[in-house]
matplotlib code that plots the C-alpha trace (Angstrom):
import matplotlib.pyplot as plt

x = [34.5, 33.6, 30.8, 28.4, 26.4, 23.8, 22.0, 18.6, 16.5, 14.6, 18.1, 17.5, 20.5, 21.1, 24.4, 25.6, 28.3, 29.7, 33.4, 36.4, 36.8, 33.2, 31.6, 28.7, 26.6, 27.3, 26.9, 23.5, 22.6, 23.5, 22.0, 19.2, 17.6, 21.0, 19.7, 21.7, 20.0, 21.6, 20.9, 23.3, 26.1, 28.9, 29.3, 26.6, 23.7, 24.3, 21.4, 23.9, 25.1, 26.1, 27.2, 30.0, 30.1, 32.9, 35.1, 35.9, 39.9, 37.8, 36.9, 38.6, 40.2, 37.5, 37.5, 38.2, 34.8, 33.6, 35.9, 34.2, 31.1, 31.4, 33.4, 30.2, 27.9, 30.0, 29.4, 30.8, 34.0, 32.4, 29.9, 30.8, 29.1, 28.6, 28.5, 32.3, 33.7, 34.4, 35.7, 39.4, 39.8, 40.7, 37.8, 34.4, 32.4, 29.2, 26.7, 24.4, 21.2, 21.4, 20.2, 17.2]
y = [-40.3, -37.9, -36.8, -37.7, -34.3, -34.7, -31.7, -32.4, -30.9, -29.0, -27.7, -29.2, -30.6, -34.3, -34.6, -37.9, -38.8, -41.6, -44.2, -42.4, -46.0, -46.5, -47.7, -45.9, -48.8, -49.3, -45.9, -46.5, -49.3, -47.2, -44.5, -45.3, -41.5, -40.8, -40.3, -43.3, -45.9, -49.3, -52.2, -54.3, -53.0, -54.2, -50.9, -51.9, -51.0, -46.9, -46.8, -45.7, -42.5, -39.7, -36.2, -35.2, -31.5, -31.4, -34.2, -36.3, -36.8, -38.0, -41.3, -44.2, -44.3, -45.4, -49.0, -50.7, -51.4, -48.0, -46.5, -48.6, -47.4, -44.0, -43.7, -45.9, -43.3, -40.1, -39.3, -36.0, -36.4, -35.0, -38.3, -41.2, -45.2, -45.5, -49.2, -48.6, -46.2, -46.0, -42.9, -43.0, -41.5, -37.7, -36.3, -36.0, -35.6, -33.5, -35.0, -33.0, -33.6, -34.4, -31.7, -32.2]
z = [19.7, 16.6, 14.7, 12.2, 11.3, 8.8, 7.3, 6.1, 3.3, 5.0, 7.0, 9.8, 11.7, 13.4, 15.0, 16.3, 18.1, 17.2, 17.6, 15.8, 13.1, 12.9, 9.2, 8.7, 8.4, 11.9, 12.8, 11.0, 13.2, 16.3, 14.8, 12.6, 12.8, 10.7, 6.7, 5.5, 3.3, 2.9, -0.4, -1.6, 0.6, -2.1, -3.8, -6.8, -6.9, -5.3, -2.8, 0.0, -2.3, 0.3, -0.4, 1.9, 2.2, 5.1, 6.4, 3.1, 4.7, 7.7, 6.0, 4.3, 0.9, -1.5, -2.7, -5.9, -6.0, -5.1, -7.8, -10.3, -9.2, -9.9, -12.5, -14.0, -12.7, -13.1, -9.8, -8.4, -6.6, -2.9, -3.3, -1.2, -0.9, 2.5, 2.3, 1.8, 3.7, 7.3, 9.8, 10.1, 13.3, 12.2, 12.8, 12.0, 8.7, 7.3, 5.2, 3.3, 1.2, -3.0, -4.8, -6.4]

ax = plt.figure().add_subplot(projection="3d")
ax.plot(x, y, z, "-o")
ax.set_aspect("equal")
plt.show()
């Protein structure tokens, strides 16, 4: 088991424990307190956009799809889909809010 920490905006901190290969859709669905929101869950339409401040080597390599995604968007390398990515069973990871 590892964790999911999430830090909120208002710095508040929900940690949850969760299986070391989990997605984090399922993690989500075990977890639904977690701040993850899910759309299309095929790496369009960015709804599941997470900023990972600790733990990025924690998850899977990003997708084809995902890659297209943000190269489209120009989002900042420490942003991850969560509709693609899972935990792969080094450790935990830290997500934190998007700025503003």
């Amino acid at each position: 088991m590892t964790q999911i920490k999430a830090i909120l905006k208002d710095n508040t901190i929900i940690s949850k424990e969760v299986a070391c290969d989990c997605n984090l859709k399922r993690a989500h669905d075990l977890h639904p307190e977690l701040p993850l929101k899910f759309g299309c869950r095929r790496g369009d339409c960015g709804v599941c956009a997470i900023r990972v401040v600790e733990g990025m080597e924690n998850l899977t390599r990003r997708t084809k799809q995902e890659e297209i995604f943000m190269a489209k968007k120009k989002l900042p390398a420490e942003y991850r889909l969560a509709c693609q990515c899972s935990l792969n069973g080094g450790g935990g990871i830290t997500i934190g809010p998007k700025p503003s």
